[in-house]
N, C-alpha and C positions, 0 to 999 in steps of 0.2 A: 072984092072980098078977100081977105086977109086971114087963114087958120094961124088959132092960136096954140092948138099945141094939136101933136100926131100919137096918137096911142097906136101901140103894135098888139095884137094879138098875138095868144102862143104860136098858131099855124102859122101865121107870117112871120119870126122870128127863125120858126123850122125851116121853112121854105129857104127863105133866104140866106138862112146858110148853105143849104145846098146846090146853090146858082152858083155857075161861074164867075170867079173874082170880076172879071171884065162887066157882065152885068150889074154885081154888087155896087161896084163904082157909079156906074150910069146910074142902077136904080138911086143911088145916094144925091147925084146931082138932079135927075128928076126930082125929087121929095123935097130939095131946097126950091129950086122953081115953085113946085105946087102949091107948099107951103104960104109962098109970096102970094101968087095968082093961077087957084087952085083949073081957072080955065085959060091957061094960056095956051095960044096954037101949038105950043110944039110941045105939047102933051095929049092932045087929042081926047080931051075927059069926054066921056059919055055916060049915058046912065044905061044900065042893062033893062031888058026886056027878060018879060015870062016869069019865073020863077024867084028869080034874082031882078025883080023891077024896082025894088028899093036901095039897092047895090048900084054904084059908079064903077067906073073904070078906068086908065092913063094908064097910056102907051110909055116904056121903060126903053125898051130898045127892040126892034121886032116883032118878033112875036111873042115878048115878055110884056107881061101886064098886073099893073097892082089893082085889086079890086078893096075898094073904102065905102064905106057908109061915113053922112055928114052928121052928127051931133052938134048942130048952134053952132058956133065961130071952131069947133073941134072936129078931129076924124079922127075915126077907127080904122087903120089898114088892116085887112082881115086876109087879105093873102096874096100871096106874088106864085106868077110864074107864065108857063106859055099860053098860048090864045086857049088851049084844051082847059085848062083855069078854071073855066068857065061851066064847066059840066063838072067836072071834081070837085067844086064847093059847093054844088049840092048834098056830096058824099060826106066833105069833112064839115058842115055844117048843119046842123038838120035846120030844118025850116022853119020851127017854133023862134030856136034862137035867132038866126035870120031876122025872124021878125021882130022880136025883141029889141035887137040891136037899132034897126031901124027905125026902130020908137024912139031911143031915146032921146 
């Protein structure tokens, strides 16, 4: 499977300005991979549990992580940053839209 295009959400846009250059870079070359072969090993995609069970996830570098929803051949990257990521986008997202997004 081959994405045909990545849309950025505002929060991912924020975020990822605020990562260090060094992650910027990695996150940029992960996103070309993904892009290619959105499950390749050495991105480690998974899909999240609980709350966030419609939400993926690939490993960036560490404990940095972009968490996406798939839309048909497209993805939404909805936000970047450390493995804590993961309980903050409950905060910066409420759940209605969550799901929403997820629909589409």
């Amino acid at each position: 499977m081959k994405i045909a295009n990545i849309y950025y959400h505002p929060q991912f846009r924020k975020s990822f300005s605020d990562l260090p250059k060094d992650v910027q870079k990695k996150a940029e070359e992960k996103s070309k991979i993904f892009k290619d072969n959105p499950f390749s090993p050495s991105l480690d995609t998974h899909k999240l549990h609980g709350k966030l069970k419609d939400q993926w996830s690939f490993s960036v570098k560490g404990q940095y992580q972009i968490i996406f929803v798939f839309d048909n051949n497209d993805v939404i990257f909805l936000d970047i940053g450390p493995h804590s990521i993961y309980q903050q986008v409950l905060v910066k997202f409420n759940q209605s839209f969550i799901s929403k997004v997820s629909a589409l």
